[in-house]
C-alpha positions in Angstrom: 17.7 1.8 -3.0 15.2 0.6 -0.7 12.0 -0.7 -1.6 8.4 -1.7 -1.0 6.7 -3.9 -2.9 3.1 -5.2 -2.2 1.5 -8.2 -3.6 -2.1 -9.9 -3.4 -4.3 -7.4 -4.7 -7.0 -8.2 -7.0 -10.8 -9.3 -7.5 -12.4 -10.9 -5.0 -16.7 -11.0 -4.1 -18.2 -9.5 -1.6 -18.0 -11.8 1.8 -14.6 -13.3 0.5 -10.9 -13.1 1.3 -8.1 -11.9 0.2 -3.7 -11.3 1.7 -2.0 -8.7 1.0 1.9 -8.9 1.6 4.7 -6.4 1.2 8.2 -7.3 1.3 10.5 -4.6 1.9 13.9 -5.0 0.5 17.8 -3.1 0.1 20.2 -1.6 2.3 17.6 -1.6 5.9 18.8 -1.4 8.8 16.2 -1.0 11.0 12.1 -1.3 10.3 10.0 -0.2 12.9 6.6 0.3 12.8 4.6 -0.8 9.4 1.1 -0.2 8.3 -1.2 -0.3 5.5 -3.2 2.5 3.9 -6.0 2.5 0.9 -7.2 5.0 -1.2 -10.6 4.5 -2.9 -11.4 6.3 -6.6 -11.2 9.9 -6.0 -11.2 10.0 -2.6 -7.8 10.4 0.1 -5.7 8.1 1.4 -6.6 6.1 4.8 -4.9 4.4 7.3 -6.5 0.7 7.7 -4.0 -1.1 10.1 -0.8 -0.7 11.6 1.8 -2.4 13.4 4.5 -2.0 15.9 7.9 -3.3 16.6 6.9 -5.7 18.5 3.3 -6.7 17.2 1.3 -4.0 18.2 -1.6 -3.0 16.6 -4.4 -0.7 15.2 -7.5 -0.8 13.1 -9.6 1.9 11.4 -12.8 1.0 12.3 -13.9 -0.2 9.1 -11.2 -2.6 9.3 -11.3 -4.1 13.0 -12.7 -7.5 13.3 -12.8 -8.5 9.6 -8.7 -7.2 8.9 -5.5 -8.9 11.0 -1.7 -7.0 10.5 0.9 -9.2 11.0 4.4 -9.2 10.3 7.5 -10.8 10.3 10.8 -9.1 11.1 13.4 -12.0 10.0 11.9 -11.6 6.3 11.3 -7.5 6.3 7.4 -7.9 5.5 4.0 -7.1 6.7 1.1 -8.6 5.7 -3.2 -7.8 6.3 -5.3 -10.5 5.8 -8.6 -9.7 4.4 -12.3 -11.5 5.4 -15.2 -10.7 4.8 -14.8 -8.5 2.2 -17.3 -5.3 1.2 -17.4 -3.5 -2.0 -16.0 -0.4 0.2 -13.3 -1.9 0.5 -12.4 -1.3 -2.8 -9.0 0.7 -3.2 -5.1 0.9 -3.9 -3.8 -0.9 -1.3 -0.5 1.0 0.0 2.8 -0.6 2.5 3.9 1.8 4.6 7.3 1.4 6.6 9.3 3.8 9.3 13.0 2.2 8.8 16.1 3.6 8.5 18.2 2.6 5.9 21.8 1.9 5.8 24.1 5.2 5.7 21.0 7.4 6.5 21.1 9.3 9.8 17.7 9.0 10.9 14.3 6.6 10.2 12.5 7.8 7.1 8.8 6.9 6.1 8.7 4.4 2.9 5.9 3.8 0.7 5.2 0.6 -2.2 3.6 1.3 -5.1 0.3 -0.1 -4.1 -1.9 -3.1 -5.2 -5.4 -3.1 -6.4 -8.2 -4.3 -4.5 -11.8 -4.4 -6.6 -14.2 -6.0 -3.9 -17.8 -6.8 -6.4 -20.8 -7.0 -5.3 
């Protein structure tokens, strides 16, 4: 029912830039907060940024200073532009969204599918 799709992902050179979006779509009621996760070959899954309600946010420290969050509420999506890009960037990019969908009693955690990030060097 409801979904999250990213977008933006691809190949990009070191020192470059790239936007990821997500749009989150169906029967939502409420998102709160939103964030975005990677996961590099063979390694785990990591938070990168995150984002509030009401525009708050947080970096991993790989990500602060070169990575901005932003979303907008009226269109359900989140989006993390990229700059100055390093080859450890490299990774599935993941949306994550805390909303509660409509005939659900409580706020559940959604996930997209991911989009590809391949950072060369």
């Amino acid at each position: 029912q409801v979904q999250l799709v990213e977008s933006g992902g691809g190949l990009v050179q070191a020192g470059g830039s790239l936007r990821l979006s997500c749009a989150a779509s169906g029967s939502i009621v409420s998102i709160y907060d939103m964030g975005w996760y990677r996961q590099a070959p063979g390694k785990q899954r990591e938070p990168v940024a995150h984002i509030t309600s009401i525009g708050g946010t947080n970096y991993s420290g790989s990500a602060k200073g070169r990575f901005t969050i932003s979303r907008d509420n009226a269109k359900n999506t989140v989006s993390l532009q990229m700059n100055s890009l390093k080859p450890e960037d490299t990774g599935v990019y993941y949306c994550n969204a805390d909303l509660k969908a409509t005939g659900t009693p409580y706020a559940m955690s959604y996930w997209g599918k991911g989009t590809l990030v391949t950072v060369s060097s």
